[in-house]
mmCIF file of the C-alpha atoms, coordinates in Angstrom:
data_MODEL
# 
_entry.id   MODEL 
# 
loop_
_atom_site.group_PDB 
_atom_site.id 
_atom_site.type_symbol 
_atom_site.label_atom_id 
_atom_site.label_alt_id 
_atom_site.label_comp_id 
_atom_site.label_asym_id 
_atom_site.label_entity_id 
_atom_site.label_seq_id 
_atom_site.pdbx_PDB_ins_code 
_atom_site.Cartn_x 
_atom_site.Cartn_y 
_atom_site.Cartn_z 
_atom_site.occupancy 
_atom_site.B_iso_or_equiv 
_atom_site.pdbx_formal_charge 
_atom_site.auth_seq_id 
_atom_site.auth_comp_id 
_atom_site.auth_asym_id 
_atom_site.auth_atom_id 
_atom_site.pdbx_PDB_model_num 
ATOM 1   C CA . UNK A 1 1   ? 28.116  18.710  18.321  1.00 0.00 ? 1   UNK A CA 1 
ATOM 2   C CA . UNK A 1 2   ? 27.568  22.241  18.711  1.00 0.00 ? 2   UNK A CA 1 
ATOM 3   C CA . UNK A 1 3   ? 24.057  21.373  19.074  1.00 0.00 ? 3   UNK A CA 1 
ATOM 4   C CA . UNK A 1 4   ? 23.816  18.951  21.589  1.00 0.00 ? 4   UNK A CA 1 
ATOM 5   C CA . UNK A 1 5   ? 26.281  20.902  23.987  1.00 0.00 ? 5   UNK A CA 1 
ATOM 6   C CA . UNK A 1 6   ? 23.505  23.617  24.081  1.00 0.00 ? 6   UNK A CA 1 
ATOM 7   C CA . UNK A 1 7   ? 20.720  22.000  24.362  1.00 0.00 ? 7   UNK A CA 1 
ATOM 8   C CA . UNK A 1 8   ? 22.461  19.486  27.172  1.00 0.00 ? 8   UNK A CA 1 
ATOM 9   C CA . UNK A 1 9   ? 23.736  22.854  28.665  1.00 0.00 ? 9   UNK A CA 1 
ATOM 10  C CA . UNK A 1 10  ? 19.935  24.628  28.835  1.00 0.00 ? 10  UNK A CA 1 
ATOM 11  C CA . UNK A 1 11  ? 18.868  21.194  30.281  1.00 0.00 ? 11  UNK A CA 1 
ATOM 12  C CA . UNK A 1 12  ? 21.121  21.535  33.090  1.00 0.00 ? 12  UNK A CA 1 
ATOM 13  C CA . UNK A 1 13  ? 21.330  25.762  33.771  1.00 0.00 ? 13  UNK A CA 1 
ATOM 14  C CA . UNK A 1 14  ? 18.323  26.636  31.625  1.00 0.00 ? 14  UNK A CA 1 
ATOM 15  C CA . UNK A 1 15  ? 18.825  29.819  33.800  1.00 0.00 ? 15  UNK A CA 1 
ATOM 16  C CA . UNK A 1 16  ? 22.281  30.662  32.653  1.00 0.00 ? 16  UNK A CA 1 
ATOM 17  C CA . UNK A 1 17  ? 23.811  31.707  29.381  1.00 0.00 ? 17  UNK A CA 1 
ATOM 18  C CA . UNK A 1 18  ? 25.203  28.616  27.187  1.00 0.00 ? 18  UNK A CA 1 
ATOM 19  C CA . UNK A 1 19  ? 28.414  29.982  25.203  1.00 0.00 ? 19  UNK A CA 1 
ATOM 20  C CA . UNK A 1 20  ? 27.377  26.933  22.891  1.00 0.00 ? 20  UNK A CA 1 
ATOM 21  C CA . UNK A 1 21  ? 24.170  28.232  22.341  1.00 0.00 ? 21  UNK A CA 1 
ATOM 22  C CA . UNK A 1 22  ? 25.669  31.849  21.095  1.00 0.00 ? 22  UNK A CA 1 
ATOM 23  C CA . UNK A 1 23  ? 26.776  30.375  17.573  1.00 0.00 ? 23  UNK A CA 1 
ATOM 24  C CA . UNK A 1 24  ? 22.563  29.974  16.747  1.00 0.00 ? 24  UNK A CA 1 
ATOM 25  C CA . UNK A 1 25  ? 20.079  32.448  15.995  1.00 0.00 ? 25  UNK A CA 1 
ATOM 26  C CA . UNK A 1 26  ? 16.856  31.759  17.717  1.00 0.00 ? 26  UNK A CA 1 
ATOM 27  C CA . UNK A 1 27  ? 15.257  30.040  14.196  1.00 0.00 ? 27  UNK A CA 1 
ATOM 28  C CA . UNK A 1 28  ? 18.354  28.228  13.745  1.00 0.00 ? 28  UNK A CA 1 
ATOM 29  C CA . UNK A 1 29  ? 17.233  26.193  17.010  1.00 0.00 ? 29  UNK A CA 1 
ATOM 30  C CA . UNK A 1 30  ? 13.786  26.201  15.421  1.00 0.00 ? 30  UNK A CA 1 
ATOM 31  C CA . UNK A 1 31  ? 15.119  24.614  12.645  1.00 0.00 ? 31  UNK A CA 1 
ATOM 32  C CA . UNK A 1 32  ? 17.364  22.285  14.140  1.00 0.00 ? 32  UNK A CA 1 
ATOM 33  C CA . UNK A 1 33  ? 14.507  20.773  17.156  1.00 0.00 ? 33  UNK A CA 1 
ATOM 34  C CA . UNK A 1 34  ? 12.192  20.033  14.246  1.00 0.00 ? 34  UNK A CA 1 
ATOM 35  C CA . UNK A 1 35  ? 15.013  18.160  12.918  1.00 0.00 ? 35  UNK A CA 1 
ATOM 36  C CA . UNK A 1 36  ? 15.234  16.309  15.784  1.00 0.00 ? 36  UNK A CA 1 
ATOM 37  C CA . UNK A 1 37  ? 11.308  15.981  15.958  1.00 0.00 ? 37  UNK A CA 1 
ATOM 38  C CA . UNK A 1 38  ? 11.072  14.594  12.691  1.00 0.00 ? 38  UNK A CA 1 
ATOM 39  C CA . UNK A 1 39  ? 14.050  12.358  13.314  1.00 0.00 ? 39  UNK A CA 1 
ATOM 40  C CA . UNK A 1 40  ? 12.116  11.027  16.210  1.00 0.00 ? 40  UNK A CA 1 
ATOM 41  C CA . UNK A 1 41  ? 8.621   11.084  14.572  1.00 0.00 ? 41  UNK A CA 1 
ATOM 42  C CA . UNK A 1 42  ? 9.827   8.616   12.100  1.00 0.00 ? 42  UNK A CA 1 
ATOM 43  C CA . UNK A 1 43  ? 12.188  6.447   14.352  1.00 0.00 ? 43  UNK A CA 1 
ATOM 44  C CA . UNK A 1 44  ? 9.632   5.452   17.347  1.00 0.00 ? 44  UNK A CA 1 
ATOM 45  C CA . UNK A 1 45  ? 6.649   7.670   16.247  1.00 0.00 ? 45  UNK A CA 1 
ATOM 46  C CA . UNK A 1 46  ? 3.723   8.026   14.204  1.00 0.00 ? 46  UNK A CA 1 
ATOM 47  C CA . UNK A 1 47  ? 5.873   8.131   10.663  1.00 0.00 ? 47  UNK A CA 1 
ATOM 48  C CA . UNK A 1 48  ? 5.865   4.096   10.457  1.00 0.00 ? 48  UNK A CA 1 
ATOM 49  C CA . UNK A 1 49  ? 2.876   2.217   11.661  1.00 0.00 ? 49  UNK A CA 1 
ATOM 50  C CA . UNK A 1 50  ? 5.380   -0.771  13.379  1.00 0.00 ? 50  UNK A CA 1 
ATOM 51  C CA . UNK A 1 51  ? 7.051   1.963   15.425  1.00 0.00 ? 51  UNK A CA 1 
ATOM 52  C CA . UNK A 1 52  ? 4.214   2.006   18.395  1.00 0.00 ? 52  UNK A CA 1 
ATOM 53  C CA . UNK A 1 53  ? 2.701   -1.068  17.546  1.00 0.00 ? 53  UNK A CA 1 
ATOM 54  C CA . UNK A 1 54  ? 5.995   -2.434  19.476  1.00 0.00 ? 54  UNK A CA 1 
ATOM 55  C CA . UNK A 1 55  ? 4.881   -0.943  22.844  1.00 0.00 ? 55  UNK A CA 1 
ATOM 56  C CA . UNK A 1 56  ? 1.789   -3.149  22.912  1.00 0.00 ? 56  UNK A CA 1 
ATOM 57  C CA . UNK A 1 57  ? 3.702   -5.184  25.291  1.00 0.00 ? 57  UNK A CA 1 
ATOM 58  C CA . UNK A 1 58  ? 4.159   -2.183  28.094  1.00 0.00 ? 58  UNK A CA 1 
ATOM 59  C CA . UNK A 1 59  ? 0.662   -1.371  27.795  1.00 0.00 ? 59  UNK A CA 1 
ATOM 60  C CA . UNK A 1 60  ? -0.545  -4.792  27.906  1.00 0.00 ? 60  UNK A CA 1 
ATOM 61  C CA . UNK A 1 61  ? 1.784   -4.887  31.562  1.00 0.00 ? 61  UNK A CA 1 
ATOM 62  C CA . UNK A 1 62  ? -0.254  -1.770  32.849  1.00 0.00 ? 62  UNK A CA 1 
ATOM 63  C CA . UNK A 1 63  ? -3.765  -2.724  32.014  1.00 0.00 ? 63  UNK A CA 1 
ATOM 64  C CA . UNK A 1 64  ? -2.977  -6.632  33.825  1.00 0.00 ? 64  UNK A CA 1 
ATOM 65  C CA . UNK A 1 65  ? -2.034  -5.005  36.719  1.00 0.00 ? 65  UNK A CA 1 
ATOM 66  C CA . UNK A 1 66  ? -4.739  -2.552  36.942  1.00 0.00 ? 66  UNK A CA 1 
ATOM 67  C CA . UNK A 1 67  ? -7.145  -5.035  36.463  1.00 0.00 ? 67  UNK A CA 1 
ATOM 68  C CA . UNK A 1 68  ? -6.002  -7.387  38.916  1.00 0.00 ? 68  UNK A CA 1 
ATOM 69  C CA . UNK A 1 69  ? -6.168  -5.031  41.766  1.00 0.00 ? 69  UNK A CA 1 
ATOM 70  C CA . UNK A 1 70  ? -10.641 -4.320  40.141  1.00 0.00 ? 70  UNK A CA 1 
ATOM 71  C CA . UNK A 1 71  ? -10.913 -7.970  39.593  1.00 0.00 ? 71  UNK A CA 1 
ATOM 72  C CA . UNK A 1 72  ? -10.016 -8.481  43.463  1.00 0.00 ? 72  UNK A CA 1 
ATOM 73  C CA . UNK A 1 73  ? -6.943  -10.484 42.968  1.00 0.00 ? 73  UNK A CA 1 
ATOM 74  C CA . UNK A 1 74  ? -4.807  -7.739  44.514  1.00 0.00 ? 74  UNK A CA 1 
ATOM 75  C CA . UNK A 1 75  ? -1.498  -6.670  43.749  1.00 0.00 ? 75  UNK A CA 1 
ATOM 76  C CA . UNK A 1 76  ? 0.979   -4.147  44.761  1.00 0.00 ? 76  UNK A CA 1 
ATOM 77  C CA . UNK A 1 77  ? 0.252   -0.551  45.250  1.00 0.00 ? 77  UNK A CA 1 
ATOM 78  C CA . UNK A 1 78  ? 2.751   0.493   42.407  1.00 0.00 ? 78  UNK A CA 1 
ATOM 79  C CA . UNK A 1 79  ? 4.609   -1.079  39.761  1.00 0.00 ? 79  UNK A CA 1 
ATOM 80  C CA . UNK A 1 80  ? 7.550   1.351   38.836  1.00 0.00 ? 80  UNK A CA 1 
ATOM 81  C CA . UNK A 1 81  ? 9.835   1.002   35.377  1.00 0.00 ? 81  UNK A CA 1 
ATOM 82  C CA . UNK A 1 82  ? 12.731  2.797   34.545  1.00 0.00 ? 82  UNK A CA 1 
ATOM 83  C CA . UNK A 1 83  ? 13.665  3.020   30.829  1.00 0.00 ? 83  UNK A CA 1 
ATOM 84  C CA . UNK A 1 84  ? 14.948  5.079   27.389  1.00 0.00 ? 84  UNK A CA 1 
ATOM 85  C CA . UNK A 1 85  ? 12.957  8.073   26.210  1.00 0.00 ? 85  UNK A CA 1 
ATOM 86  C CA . UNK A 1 86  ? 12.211  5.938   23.207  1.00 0.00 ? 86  UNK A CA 1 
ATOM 87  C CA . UNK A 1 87  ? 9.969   3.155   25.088  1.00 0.00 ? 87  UNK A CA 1 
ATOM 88  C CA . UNK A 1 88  ? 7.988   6.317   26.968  1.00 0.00 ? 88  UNK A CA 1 
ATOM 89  C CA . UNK A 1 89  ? 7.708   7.830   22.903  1.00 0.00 ? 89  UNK A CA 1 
ATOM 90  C CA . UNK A 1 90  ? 6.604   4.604   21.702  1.00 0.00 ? 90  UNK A CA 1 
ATOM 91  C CA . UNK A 1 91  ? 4.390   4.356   24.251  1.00 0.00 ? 91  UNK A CA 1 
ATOM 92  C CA . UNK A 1 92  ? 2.816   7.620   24.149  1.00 0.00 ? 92  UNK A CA 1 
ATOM 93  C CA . UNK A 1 93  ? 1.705   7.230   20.410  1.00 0.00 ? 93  UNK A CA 1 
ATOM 94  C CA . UNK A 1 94  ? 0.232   3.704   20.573  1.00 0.00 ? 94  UNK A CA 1 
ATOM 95  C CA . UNK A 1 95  ? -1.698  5.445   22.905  1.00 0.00 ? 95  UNK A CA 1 
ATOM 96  C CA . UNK A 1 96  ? -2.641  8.212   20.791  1.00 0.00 ? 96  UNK A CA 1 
ATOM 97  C CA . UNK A 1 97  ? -0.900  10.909  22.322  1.00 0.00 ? 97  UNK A CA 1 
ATOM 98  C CA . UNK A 1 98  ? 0.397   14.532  20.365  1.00 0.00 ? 98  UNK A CA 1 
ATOM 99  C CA . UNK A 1 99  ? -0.584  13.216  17.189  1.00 0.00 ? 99  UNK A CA 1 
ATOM 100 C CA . UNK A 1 100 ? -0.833  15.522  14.896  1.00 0.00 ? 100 UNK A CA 1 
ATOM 101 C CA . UNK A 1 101 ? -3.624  16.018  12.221  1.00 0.00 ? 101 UNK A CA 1 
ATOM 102 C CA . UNK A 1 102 ? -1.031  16.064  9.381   1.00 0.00 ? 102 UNK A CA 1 
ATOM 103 C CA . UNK A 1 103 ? 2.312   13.952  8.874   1.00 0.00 ? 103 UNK A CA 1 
ATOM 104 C CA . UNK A 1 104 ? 5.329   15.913  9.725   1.00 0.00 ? 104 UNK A CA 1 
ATOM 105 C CA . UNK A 1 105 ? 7.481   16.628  6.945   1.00 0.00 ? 105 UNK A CA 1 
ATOM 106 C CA . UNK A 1 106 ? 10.454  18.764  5.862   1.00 0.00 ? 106 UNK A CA 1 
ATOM 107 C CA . UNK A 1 107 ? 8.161   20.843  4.382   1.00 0.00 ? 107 UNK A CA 1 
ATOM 108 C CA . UNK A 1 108 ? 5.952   22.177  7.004   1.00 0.00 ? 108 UNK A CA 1 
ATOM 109 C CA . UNK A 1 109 ? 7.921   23.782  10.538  1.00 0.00 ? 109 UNK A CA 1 
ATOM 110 C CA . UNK A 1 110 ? 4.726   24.275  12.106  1.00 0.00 ? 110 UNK A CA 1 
ATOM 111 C CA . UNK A 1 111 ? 5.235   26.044  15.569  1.00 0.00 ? 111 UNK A CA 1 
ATOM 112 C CA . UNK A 1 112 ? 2.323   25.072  16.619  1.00 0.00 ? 112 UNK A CA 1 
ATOM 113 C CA . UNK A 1 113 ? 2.308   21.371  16.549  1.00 0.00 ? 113 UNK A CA 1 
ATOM 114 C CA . UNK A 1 114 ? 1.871   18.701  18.893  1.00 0.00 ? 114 UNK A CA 1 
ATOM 115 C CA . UNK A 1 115 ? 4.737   16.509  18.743  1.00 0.00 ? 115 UNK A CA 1 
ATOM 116 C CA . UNK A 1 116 ? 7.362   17.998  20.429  1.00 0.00 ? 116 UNK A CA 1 
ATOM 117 C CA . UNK A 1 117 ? 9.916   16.204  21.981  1.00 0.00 ? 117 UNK A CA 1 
ATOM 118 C CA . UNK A 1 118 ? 11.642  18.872  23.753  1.00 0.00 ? 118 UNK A CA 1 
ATOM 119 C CA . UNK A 1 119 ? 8.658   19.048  25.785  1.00 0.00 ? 119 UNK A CA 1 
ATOM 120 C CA . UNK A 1 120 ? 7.863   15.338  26.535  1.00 0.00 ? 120 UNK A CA 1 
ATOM 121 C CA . UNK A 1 121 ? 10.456  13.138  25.510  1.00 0.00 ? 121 UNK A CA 1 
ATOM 122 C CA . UNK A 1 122 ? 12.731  15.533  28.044  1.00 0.00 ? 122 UNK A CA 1 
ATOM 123 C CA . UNK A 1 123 ? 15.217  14.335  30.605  1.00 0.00 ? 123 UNK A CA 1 
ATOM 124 C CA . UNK A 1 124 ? 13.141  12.427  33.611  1.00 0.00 ? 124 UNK A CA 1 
ATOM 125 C CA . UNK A 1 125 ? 9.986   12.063  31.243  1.00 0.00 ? 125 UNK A CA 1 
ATOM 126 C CA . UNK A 1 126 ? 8.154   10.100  32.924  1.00 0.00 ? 126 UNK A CA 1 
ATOM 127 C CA . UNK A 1 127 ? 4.140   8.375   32.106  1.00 0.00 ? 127 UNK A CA 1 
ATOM 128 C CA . UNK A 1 128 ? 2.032   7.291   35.189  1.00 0.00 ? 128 UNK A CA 1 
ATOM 129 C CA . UNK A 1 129 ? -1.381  5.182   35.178  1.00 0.00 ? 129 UNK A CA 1 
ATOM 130 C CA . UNK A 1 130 ? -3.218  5.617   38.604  1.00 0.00 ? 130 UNK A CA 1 
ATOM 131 C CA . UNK A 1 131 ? -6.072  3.895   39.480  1.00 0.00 ? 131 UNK A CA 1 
ATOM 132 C CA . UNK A 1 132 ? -8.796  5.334   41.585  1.00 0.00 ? 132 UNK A CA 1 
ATOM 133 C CA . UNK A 1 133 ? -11.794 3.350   43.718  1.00 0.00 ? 133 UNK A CA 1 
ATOM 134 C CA . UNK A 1 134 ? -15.054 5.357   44.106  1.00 0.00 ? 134 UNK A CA 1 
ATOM 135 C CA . UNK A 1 135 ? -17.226 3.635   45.975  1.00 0.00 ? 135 UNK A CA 1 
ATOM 136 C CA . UNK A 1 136 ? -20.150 5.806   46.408  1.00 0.00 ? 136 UNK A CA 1 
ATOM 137 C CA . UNK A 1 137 ? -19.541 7.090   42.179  1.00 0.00 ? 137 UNK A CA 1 
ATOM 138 C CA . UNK A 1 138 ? -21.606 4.828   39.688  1.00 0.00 ? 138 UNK A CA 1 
ATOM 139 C CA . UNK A 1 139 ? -18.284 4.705   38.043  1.00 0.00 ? 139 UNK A CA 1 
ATOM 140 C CA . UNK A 1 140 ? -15.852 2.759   41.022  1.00 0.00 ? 140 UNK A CA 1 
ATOM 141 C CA . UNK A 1 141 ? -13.300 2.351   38.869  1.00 0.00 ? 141 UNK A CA 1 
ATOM 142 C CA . UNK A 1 142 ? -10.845 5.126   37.417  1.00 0.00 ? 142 UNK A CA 1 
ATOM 143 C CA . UNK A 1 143 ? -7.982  4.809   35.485  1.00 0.00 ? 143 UNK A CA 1 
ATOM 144 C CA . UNK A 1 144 ? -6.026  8.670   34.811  1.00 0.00 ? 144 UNK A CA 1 
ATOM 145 C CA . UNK A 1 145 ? -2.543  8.712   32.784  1.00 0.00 ? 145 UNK A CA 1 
ATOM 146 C CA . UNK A 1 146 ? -0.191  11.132  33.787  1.00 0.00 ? 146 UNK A CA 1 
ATOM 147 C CA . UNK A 1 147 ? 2.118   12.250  31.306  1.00 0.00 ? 147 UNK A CA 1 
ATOM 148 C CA . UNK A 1 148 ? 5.493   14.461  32.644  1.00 0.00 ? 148 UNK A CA 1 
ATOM 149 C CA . UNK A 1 149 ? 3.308   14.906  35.769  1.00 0.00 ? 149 UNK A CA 1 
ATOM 150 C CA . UNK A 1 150 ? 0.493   16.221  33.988  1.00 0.00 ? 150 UNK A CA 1 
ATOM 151 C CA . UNK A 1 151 ? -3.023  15.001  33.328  1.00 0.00 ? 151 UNK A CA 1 
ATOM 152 C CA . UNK A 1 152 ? -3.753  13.842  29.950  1.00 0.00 ? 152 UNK A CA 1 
ATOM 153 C CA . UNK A 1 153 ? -7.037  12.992  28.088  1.00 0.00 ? 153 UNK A CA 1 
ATOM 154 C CA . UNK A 1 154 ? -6.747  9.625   25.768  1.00 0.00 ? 154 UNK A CA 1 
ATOM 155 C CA . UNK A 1 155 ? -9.588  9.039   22.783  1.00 0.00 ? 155 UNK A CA 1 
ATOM 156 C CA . UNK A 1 156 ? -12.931 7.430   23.958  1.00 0.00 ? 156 UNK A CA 1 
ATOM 157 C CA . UNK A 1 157 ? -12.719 8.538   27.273  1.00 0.00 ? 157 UNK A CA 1 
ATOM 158 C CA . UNK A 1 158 ? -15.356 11.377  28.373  1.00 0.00 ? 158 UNK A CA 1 
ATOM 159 C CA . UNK A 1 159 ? -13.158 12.302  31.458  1.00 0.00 ? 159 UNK A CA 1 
ATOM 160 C CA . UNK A 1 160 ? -10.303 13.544  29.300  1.00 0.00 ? 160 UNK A CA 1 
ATOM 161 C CA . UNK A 1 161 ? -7.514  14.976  32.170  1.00 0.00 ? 161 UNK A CA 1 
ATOM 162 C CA . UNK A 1 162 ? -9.654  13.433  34.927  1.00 0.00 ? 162 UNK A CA 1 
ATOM 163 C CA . UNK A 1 163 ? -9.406  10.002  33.794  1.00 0.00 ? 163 UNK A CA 1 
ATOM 164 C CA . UNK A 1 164 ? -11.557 6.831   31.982  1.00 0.00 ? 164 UNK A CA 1 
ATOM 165 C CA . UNK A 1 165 ? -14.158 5.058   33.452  1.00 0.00 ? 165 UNK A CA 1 
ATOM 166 C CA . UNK A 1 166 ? -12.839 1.307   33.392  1.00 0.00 ? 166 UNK A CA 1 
ATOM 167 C CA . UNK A 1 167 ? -14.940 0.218   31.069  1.00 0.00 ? 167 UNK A CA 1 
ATOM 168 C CA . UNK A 1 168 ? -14.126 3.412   28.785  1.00 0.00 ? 168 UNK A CA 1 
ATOM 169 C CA . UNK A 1 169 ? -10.575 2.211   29.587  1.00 0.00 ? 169 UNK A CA 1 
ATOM 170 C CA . UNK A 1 170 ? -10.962 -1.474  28.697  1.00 0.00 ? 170 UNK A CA 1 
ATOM 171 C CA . UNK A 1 171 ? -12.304 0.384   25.199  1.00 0.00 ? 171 UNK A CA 1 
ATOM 172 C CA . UNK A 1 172 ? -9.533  2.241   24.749  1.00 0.00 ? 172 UNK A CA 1 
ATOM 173 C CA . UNK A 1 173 ? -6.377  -0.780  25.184  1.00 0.00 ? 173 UNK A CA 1 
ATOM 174 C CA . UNK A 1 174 ? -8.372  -3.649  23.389  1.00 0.00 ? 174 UNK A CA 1 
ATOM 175 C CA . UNK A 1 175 ? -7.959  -1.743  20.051  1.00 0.00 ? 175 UNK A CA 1 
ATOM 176 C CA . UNK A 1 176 ? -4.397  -3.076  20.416  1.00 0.00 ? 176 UNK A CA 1 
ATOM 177 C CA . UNK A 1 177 ? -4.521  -5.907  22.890  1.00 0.00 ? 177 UNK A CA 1 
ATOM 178 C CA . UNK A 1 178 ? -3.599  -9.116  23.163  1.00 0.00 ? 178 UNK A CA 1 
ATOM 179 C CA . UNK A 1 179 ? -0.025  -8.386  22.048  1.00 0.00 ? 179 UNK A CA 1 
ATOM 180 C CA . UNK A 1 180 ? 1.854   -10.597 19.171  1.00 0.00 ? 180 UNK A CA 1 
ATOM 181 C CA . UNK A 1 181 ? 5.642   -9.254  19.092  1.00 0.00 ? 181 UNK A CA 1 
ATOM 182 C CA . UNK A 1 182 ? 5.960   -12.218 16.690  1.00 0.00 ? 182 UNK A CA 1 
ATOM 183 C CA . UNK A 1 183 ? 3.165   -10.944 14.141  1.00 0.00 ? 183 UNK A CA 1 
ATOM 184 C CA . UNK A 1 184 ? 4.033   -7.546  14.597  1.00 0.00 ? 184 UNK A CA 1 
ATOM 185 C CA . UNK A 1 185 ? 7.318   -7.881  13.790  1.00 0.00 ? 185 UNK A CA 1 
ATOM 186 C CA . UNK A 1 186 ? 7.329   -10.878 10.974  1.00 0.00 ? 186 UNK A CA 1 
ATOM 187 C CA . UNK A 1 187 ? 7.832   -9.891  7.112   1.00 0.00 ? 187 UNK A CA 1 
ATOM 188 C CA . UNK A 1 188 ? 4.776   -10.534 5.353   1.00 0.00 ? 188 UNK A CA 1 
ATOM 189 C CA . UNK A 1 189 ? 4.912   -12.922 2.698   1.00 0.00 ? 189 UNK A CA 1 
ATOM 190 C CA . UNK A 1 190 ? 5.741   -10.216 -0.112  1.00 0.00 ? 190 UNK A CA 1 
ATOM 191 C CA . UNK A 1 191 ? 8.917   -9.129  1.775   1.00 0.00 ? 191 UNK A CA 1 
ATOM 192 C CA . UNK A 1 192 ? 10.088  -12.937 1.989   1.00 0.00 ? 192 UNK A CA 1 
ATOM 193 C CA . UNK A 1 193 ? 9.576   -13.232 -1.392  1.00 0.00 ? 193 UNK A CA 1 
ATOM 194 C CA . UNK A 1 194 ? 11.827  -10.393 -1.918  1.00 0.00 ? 194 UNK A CA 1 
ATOM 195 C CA . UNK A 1 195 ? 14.208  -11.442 0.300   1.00 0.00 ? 195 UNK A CA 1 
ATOM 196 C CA . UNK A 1 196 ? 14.529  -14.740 -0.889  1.00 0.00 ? 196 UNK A CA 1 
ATOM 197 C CA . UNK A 1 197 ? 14.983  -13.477 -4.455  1.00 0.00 ? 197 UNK A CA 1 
ATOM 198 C CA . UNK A 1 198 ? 17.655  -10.840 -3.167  1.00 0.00 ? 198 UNK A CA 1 
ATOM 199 C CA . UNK A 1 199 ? 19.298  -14.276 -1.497  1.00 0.00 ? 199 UNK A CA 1 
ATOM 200 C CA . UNK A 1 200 ? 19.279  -16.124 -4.944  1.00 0.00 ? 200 UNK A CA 1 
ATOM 201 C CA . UNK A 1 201 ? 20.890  -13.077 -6.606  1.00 0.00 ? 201 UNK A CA 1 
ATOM 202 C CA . UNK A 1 202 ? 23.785  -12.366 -4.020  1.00 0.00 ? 202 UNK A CA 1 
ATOM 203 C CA . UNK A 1 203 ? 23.993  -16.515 -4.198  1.00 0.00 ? 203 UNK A CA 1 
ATOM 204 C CA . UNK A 1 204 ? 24.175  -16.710 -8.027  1.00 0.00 ? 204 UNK A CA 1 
ATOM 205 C CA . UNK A 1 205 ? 26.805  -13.718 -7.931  1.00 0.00 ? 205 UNK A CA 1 
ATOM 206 C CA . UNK A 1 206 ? 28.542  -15.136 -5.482  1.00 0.00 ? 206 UNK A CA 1 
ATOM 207 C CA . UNK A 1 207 ? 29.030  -18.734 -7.784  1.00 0.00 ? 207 UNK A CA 1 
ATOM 208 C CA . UNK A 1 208 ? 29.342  -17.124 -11.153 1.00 0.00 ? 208 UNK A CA 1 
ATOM 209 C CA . UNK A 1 209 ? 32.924  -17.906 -12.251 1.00 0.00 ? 209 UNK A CA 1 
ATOM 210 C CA . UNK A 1 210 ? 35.071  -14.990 -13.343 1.00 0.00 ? 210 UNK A CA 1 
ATOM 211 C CA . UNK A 1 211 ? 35.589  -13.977 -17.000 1.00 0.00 ? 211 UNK A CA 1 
ATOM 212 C CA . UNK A 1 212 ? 38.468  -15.706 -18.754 1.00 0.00 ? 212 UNK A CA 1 
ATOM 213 C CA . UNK A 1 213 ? 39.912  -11.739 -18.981 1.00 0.00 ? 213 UNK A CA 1 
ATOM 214 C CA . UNK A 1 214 ? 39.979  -11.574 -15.530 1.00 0.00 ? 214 UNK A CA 1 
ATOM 215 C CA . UNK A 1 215 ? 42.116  -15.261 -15.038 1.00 0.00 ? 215 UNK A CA 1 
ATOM 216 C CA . UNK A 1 216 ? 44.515  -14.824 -17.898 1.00 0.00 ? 216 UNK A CA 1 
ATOM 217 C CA . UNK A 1 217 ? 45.406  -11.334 -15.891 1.00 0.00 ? 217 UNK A CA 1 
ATOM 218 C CA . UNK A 1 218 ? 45.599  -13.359 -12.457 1.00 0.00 ? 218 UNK A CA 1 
ATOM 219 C CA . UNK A 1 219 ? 47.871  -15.501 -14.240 1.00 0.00 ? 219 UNK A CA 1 
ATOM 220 C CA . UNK A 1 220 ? 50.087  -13.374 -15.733 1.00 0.00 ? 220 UNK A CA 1 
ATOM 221 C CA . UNK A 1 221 ? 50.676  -11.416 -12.585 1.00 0.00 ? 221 UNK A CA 1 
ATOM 222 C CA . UNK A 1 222 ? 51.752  -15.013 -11.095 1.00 0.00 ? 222 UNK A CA 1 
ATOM 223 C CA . UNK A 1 223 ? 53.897  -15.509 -13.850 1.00 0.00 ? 223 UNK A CA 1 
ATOM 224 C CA . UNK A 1 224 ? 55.580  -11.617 -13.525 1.00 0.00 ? 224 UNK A CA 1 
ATOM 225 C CA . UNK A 1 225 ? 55.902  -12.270 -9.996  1.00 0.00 ? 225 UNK A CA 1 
ATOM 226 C CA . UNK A 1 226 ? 58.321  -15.728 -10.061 1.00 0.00 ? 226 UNK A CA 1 
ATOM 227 C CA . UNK A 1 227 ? 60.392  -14.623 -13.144 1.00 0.00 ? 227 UNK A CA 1 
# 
């Protein structure tokens, strides 16, 4: 508690003094945001594979839109979301965004490390795909991402903070795309197994009669009780 009303405090004054914040030493905050980024890191990060493979849907939005508006169908000039910081985390790793070369673990603080939440799963976090036309470029077609109102580079695209070529772009989402919510998130057949097997044990438990101990004790607490 004492926590979160300093941190929500520097959000809002991060020029003023916090009196929550006065109970921490500097590396007690250390500490406790890598808590929070490995907290995240393994809820809607890179810790668990299923985590961002969930936000194929969001990406699969952006890159139908963009490509109506190159394909000449037209469109609107801007599609706008608002969400949680989790679908803009989710996002950001299927993406391949602050990943770092290791797993975080409890073991390793490392100050220098990419995912940081403080820094871009924030209040008003916000991600941004812009397409540009160049006519006269060989290139007409640009796709930049903006992340917290920043250029950002993505994997496979030579343009890094200035953007993919659309073809470079096309590259990059059909790694993931077409989306199947329903495969992504179905057990595979060893975890029904297990599940059905966990089913037949609670079921069996469940219909097992009780010992003949446990009866002749039921009965002669019935017995006690209308003497």
């Amino acid at each position: 508690m004492l926590y979160n009303g300093c941190r929500y405090y520097q959000a809002w004054s991060p020029t003023l003094p916090s009196a929550w914040c006065v109970a921490f030493t500097h590396h007690d905050l250390k500490v406790l945001e890598y808590n929070q980024d490995l907290k995240d890191y393994y809820e809607v990060g890179y810790g668990h594979n299923i985590n961002y493979q969930m936000a194929c849907p969001l990406i699969q939005d952006a890159f139908q839109h963009l490509r109506s508006v190159v394909e000449g169908e037209g469109g609107p000039k801007g599609v706008f979301y608002f969400t949680h910081s989790v679908a803009l985390l989710t996002m950001m790793t299927r993406l391949g965004l602050y990943q770092d070369r290791h797993p975080l673990t409890h073991l390793n603080l490392d100050p220098t490390r990419q995912w940081r939440t403080s820094l871009h799963g924030s209040f008003a976090a916000n991600v941004a795909f812009t397409l540009s036309h160049c006519p006269q470029h060989q290139h007409k077609w640009w796709v930049s991402l903006v992340e917290g109102e920043r250029g950002v580079g993505l994997e496979g695209c030579e343009g890094q903070e200035r953007g993919c070529t659309w073809d470079e772009w096309v590259q990059v989402v059909s790694r993931f795309l077409p989306c199947n919510l329903t495969h992504i998130c179905a057990l595979n057949q060893h975890q029904q197994q297990q599940q059905q097997q966990q089913q037949q044990q609670d079921n069996h438990h469940q219909q097992k009669p009780a010992p003949i101990s446990v009866l002749w004790g039921m009965l002669k607490w019935l017995v006690t009780l209308f003497i």
